[in-house]
FILODREN-274169 format. One record per residue (C-alpha): residue number from 0; x, y, z. Coordinates in Angstrom, 1 decimal, padded with zeros to 4 digits. Layout:
<pts>
+-----+--------+--------+--------+
|   n |     px |     py |     pz |
+-----+--------+--------+--------+
| NUM |      X |      Y |      Z |
...
+-----+--------+--------+--------+
</pts>
This chain:
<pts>
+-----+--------+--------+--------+
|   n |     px |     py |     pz |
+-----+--------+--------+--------+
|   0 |  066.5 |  096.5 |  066.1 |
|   1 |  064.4 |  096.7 |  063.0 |
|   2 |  067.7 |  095.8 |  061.2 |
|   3 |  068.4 |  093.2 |  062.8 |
|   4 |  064.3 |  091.5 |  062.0 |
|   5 |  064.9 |  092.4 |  059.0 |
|   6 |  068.2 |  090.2 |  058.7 |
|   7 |  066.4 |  087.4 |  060.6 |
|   8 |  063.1 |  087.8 |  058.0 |
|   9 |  065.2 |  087.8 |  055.0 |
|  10 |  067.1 |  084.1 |  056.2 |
|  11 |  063.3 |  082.2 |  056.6 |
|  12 |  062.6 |  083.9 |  053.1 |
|  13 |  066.1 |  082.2 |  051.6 |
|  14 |  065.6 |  079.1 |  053.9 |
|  15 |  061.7 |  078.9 |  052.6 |
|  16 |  062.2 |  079.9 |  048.9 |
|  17 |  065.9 |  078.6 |  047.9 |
|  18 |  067.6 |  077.1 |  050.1 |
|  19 |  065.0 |  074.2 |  050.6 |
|  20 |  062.5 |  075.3 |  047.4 |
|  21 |  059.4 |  075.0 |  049.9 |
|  22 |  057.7 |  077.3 |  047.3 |
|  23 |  057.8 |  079.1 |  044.2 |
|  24 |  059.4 |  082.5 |  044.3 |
|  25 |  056.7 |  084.1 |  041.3 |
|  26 |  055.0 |  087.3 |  041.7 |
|  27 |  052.4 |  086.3 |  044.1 |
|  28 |  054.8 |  085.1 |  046.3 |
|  29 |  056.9 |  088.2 |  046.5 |
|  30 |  053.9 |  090.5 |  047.1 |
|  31 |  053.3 |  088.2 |  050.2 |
|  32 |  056.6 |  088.2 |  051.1 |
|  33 |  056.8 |  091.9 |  051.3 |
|  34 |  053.8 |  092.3 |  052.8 |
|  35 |  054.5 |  089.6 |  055.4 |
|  36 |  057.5 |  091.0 |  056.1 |
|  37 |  056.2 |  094.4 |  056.6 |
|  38 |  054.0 |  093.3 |  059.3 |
|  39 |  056.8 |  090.7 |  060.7 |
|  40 |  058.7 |  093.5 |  061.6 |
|  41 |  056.5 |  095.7 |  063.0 |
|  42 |  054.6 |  093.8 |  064.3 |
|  43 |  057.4 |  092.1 |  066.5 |
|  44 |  059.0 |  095.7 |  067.1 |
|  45 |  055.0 |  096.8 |  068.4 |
|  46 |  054.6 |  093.7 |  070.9 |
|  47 |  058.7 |  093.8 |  071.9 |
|  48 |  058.8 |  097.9 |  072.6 |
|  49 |  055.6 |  097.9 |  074.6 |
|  50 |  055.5 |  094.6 |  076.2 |
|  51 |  059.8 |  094.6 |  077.0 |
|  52 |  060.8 |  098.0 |  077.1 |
|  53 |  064.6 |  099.1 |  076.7 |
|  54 |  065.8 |  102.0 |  077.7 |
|  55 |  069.3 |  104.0 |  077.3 |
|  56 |  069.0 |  105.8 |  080.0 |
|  57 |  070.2 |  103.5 |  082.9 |
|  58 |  071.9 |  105.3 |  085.5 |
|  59 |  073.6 |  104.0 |  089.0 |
|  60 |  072.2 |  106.1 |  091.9 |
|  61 |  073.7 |  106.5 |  095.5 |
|  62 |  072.9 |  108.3 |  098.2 |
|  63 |  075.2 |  111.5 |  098.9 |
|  64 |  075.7 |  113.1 |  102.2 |
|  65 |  076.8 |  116.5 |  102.3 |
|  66 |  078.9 |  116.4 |  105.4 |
|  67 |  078.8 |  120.1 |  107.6 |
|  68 |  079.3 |  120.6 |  111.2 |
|  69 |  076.5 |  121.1 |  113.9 |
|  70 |  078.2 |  123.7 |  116.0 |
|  71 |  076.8 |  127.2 |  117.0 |
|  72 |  080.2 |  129.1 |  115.9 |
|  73 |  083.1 |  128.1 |  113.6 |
|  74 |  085.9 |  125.8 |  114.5 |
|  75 |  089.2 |  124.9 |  113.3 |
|  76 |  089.7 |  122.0 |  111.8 |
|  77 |  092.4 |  120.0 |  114.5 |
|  78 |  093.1 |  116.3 |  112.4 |
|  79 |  091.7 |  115.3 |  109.5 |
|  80 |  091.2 |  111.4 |  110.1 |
|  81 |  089.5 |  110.1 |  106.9 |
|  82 |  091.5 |  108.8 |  103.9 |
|  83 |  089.7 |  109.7 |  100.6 |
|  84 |  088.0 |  106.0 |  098.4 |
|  85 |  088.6 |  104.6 |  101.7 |
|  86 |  085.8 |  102.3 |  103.1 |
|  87 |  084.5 |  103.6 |  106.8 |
|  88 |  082.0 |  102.3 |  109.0 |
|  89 |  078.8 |  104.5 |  110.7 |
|  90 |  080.1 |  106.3 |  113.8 |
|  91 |  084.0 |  106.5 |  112.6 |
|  92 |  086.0 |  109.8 |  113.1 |
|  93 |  086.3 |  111.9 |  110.0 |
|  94 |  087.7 |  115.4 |  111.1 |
|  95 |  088.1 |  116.9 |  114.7 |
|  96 |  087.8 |  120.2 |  115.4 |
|  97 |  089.4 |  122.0 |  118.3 |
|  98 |  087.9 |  121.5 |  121.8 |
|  99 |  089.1 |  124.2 |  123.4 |
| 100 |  086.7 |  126.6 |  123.3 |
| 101 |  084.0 |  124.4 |  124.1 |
| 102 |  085.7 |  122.4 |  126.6 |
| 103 |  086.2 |  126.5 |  128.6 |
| 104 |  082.0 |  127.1 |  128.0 |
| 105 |  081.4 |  123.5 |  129.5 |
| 106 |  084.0 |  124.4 |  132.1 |
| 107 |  082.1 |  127.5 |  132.6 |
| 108 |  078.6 |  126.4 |  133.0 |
| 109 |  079.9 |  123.6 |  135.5 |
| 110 |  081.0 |  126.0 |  137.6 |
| 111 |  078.0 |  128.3 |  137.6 |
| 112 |  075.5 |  125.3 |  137.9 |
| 113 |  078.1 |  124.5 |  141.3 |
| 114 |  077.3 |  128.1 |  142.5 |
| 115 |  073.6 |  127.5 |  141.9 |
| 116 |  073.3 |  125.2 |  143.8 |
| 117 |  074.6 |  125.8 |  146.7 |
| 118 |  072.7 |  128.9 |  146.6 |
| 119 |  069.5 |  126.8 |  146.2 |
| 120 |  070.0 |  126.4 |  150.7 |
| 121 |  071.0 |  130.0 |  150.7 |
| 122 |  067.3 |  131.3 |  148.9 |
| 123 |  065.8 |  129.9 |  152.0 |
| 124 |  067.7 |  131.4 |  154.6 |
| 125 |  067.4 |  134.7 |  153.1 |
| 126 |  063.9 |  134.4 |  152.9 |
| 127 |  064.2 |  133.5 |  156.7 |
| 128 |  065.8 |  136.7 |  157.3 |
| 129 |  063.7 |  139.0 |  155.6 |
| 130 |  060.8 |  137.5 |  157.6 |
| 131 |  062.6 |  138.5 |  160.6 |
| 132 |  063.4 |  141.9 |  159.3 |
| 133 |  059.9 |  142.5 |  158.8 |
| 134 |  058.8 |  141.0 |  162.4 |
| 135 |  061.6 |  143.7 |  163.9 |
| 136 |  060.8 |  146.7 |  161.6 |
| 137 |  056.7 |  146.3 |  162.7 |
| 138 |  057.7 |  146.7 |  166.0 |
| 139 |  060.2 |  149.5 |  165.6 |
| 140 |  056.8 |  151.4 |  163.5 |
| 141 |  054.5 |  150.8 |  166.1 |
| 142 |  056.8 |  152.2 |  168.7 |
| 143 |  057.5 |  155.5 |  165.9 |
| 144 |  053.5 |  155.1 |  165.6 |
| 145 |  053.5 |  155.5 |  169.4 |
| 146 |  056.0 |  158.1 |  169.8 |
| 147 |  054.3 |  160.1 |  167.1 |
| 148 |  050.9 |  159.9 |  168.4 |
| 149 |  052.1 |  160.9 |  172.0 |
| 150 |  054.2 |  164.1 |  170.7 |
| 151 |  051.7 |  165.0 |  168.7 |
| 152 |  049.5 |  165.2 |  171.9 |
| 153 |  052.0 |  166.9 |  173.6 |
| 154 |  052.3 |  169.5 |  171.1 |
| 155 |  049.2 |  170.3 |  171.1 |
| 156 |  049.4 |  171.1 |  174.7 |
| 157 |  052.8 |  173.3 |  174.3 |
| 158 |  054.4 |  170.3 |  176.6 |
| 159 |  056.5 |  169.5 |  173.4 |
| 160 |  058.8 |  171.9 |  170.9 |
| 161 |  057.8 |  171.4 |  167.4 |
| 162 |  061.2 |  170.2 |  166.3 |
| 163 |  060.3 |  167.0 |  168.6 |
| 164 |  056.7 |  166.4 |  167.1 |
| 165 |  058.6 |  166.5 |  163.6 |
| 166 |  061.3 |  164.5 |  164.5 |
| 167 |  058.7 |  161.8 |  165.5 |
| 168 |  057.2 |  162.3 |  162.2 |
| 169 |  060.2 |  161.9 |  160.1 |
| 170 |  060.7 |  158.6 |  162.6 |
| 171 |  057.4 |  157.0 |  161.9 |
| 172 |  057.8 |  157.9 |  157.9 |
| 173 |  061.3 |  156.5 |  158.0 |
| 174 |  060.0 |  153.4 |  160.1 |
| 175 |  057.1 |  152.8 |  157.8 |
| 176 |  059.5 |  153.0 |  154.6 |
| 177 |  061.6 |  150.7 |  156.1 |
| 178 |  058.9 |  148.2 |  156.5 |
| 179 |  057.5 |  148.4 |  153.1 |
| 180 |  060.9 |  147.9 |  151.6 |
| 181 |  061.4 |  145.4 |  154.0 |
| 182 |  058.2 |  143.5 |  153.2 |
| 183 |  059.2 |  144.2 |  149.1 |
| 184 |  062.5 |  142.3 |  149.7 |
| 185 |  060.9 |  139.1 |  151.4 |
| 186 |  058.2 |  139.2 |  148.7 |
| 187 |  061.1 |  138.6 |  146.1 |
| 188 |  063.1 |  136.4 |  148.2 |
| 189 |  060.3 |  134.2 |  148.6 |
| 190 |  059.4 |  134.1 |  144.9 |
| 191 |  063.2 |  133.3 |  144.6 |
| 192 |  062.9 |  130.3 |  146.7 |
| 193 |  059.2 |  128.8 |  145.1 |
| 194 |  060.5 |  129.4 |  141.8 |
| 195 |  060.7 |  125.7 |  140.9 |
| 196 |  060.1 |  123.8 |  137.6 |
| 197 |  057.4 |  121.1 |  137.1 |
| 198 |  059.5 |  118.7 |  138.6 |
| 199 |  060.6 |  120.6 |  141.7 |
| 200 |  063.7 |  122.1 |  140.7 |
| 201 |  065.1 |  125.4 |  141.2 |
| 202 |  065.1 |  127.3 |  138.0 |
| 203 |  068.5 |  128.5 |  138.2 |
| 204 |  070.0 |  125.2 |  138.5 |
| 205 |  067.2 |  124.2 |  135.8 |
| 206 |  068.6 |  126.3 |  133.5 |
| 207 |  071.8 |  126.0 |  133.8 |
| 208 |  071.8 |  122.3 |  133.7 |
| 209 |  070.4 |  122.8 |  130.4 |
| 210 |  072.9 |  125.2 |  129.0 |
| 211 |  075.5 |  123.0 |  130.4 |
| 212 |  073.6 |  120.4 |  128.4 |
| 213 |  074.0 |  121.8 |  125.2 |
| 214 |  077.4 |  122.9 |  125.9 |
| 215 |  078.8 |  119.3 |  126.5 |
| 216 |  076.7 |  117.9 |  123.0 |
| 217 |  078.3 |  121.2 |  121.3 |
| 218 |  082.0 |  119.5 |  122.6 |
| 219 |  081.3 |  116.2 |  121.3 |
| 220 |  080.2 |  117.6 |  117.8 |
| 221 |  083.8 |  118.7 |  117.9 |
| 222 |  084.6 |  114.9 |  116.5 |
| 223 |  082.5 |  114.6 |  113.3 |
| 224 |  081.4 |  110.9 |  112.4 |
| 225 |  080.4 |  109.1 |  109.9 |
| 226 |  076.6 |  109.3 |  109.2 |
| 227 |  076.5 |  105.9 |  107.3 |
| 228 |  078.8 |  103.0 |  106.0 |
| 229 |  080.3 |  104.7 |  102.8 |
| 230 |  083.4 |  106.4 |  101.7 |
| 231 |  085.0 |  109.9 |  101.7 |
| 232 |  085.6 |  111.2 |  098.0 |
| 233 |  087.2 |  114.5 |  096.5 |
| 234 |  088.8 |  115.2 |  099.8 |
| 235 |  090.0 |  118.7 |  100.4 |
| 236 |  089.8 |  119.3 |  103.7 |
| 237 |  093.0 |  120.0 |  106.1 |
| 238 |  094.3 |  120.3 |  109.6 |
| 239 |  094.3 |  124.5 |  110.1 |
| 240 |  091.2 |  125.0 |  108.0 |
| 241 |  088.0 |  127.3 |  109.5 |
| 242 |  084.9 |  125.8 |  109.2 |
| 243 |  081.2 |  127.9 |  109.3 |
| 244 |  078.4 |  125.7 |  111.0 |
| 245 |  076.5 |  124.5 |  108.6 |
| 246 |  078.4 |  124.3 |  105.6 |
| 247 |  079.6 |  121.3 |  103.8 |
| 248 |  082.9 |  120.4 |  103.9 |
| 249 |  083.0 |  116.5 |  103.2 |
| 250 |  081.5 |  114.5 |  100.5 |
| 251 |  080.0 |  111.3 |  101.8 |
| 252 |  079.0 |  108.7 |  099.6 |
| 253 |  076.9 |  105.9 |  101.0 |
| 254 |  078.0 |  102.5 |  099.9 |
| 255 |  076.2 |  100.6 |  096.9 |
| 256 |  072.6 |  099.8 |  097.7 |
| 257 |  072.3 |  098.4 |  094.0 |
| 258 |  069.4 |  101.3 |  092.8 |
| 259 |  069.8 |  101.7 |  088.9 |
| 260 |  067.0 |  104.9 |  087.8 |
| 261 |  065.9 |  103.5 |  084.3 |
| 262 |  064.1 |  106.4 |  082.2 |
| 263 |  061.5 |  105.4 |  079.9 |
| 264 |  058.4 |  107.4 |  078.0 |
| 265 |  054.9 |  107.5 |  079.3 |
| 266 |  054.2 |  105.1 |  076.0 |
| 267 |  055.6 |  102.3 |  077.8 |
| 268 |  054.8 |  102.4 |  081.0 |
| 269 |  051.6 |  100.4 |  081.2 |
| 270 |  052.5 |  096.8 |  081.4 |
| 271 |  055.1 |  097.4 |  084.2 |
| 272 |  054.7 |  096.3 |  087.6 |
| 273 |  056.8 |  095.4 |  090.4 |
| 274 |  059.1 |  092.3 |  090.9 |
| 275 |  059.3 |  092.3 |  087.4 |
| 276 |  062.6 |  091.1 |  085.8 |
| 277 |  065.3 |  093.8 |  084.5 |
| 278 |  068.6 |  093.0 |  082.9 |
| 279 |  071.4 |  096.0 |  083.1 |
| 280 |  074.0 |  096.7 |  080.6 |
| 281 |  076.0 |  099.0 |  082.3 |
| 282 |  078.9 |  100.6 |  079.3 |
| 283 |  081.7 |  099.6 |  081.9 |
| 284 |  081.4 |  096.2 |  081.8 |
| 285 |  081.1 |  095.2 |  078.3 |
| 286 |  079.4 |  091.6 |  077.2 |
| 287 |  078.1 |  091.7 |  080.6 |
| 288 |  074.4 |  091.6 |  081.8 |
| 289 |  073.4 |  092.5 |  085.1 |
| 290 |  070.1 |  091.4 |  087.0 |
| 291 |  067.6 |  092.9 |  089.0 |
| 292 |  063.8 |  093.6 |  089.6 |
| 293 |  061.7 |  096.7 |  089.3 |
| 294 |  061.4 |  098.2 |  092.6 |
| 295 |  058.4 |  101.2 |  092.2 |
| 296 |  057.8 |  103.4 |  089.0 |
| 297 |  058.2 |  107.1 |  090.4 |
| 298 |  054.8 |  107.9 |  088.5 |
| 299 |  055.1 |  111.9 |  088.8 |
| 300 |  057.9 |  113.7 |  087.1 |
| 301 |  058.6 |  117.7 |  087.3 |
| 302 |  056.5 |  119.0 |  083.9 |
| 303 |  053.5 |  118.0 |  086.2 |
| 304 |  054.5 |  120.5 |  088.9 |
| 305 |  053.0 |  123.6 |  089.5 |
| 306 |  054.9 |  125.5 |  092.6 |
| 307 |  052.9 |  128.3 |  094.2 |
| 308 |  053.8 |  132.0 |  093.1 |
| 309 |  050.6 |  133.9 |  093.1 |
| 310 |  051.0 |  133.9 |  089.3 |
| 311 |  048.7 |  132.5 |  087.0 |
| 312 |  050.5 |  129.5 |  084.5 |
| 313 |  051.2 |  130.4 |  080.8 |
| 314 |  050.2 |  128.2 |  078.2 |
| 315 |  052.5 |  128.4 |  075.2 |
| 316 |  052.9 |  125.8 |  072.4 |
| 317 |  053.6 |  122.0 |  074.1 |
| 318 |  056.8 |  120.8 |  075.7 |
| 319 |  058.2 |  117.9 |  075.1 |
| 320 |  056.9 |  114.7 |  077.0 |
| 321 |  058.6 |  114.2 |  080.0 |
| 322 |  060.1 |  110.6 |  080.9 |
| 323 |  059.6 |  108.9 |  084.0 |
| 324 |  061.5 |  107.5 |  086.5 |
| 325 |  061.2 |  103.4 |  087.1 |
| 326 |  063.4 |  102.4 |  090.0 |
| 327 |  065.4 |  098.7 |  090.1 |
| 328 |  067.4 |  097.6 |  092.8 |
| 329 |  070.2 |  095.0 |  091.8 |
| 330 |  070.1 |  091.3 |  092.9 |
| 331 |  072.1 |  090.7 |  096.2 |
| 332 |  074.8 |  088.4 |  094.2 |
| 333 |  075.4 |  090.8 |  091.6 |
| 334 |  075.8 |  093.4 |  093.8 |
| 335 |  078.5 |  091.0 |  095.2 |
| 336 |  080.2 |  090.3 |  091.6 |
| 337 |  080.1 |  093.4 |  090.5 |
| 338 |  081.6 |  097.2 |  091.6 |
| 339 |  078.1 |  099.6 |  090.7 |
| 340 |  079.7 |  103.1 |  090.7 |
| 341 |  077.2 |  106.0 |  091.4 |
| 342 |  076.9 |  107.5 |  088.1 |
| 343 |  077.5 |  104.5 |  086.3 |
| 344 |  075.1 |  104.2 |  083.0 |
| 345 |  074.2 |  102.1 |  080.4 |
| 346 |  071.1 |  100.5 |  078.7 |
| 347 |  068.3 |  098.1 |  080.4 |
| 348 |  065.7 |  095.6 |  079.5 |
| 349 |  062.6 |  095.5 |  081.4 |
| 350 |  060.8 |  091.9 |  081.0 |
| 351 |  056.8 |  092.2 |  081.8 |
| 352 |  054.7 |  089.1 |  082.4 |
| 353 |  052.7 |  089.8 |  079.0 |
| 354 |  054.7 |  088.3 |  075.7 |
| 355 |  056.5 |  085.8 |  077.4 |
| 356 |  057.5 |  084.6 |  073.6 |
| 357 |  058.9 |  088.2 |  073.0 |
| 358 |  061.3 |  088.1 |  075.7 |
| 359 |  064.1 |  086.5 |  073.2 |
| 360 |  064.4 |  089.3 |  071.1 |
| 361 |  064.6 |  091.8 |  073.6 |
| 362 |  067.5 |  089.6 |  074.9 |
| 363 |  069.1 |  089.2 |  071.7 |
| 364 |  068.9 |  093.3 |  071.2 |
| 365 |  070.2 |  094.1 |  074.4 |
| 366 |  072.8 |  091.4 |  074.6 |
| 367 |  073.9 |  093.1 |  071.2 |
| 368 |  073.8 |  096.5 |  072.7 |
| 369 |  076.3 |  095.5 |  075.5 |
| 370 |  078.8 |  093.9 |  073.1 |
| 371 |  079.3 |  096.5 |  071.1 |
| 372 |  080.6 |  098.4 |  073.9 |
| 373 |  083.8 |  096.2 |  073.1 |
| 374 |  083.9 |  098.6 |  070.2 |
| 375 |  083.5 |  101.7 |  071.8 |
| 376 |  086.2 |  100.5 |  074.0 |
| 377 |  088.3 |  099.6 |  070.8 |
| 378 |  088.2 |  103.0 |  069.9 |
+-----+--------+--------+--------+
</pts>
């Protein structure tokens, strides 16, 4: 850059003293040339840097979706649909895994929740019963009670053997046992049959609707989809392969959304703003200038992180000054002409409202930047 003022200083100094003779080219006039030239240059370089930043640091982000299945046991991998670099639409098949074993636990749980319910009538009934087994064991106790009572008077007045007063007794014990368990069994057969949920359903049934639920989501995770419209790349994956729940096995990449990360230093930082204008010079299309407006400035970067370890910081001697982040997105009709790559890089030119006047130079530079890539290309 300062080459380049340089080149365009020295032609008005050969235009000014003799090409056209404007002035005498004595002493005085080459101190003033110097020192006019001095402050030409950096002057312009000052107003251009600060007021049009550049940076080569331009990169083309995407978003990347680590594709893993959402099942509660590994699978085998059945068909692998997708094609690698192969455009897909949200919702399209990638992989399948084998059914089988979920279609027998949804098979399963269909038929237990059939049993439940029609055990649901049953609760009743046998509540029914037990309260009929308790009506006919209170009578059977108060005629032991009875008996007891009147061998015991009998005994008492030698018009009884003792083996009948204890035979009584072990009758109105048995009697009263059986009444108690009796009453224990339609206790729990009625908490069987008012065991409901909030919304009146028997529990059993409850929960196996819900296990039979998540069983029949758990068989249509067996087809994996695409999250987003985007591509498979670096494909690996085949038919016969074992797959652990939750661990990638795809690489999604969304299509191009047209976000270029530009990198700048702190210095610079000030006069940008949203909306304002940014050419791209991306290395893989040479001679070529691509437009688009600043989206945000990411104004935090990592140096300014401090993560929690119950461990007080160390101050050493000073890191370097960390860049920050300024994100573009890329104007709908370039993002039409042109194929933006994730990772693709090169320089860009951010144009601020201040130094309107500037603006040509940082155009010139940058315009220069981007044709030299025919060079690099050259070689």
């Amino acid at each position: 850059m300062i080459a380049l003022l340089i080149d365009i200083y020295a032609l008005l100094v050969w235009l000014v003293f003799f090409r056209f003779k404007l002035l005498k080219f004595d002493l005085k006039a080459k101190i003033a040339t110097a020192v006019i030239g001095v402050l030409f240059c950096f002057g312009i370089l000052i107003a251009v840097n600060f007021l049009h930043p550049q940076s080569l640091d331009a990169r083309i982000f995407q978003q990347v979706v680590p594709v893993a299945t959402r099942l509660p046991q590994s699978g085998r991998v059945a068909e692998v649909v997708v094609h690698p670099n192969v455009p897909v639409k949200k919702g399209d098949v990638l992989f399948r895994i084998d059914p089988e074993p979920f279609q027998i636990e949804v098979d399963r749980l269909e038929a237990a929740l059939a049993e439940a319910e029609q055990n649901v009538p049953q609760l009743k009934a046998t509540y029914d019963a037990s309260v009929a087994t308790i009506d006919r064991l209170k009578e059977e106790s108060a005629f032991a009670r009875q008996e007891f009572a009147r061998f015991e008077r009998l005994a008492k007045e030698n018009a009884a053997t003792q083996e009948q007063f204890e035979e009584t007794s072990r009758n109105l014990r048995s009697a009263e046992a059986s009444l108690r368990e009796a009453e224990a069994q339609s206790a729990k057969a009625k908490l069987a049959m008012e065991a409901k949920t909030a919304d009146g359903e028997n529990v059993d049934v409850a929960q196996l609707k819900a296990q039979l639920a998540q069983a029949r989501y758990d068989l249509n995770e067996t087809t994996v989809r695409a999250p987003i419209d985007g591509f498979v790349t670096n494909l690996e994956l085949q038919p016969g392969f074992v797959v652990q729940p939750g661990v990638p096995v795809l690489t999604f990449v969304s299509n191009p959304d047209g976000v270029v990360v530009v990198t700048l230093p702190q210095e610079y930082l000030g006069t940008i703003e949203p909306e304002d204008e940014v050419e791209v010079a991306l290395d893989m299309y040479p001679g070529r200038m691509i437009r688009g407006k600043v989206e945000n400035v990411i104004w935090a970067t990592g140096q300014g992180q401090l993560t929690p370890s119950g461990q007080l910081p160390t101050a050493t001697e000073s890191s370097p000054a960390g860049r920050f982040a300024i994100k573009v997105r890329i104007d709908e009709d370039e993002q039409k002409r042109y194929r933006l790559p994730a990772g693709a890089a090169g320089a860009a030119a951010i144009y601020t409202k201040y130094g309107t006047p500037f603006r040509i130079v940082r155009r010139v530079i940058v315009r220069w930047y981007t044709w030299l890539n025919y060079l690099q290309i050259a070689m």
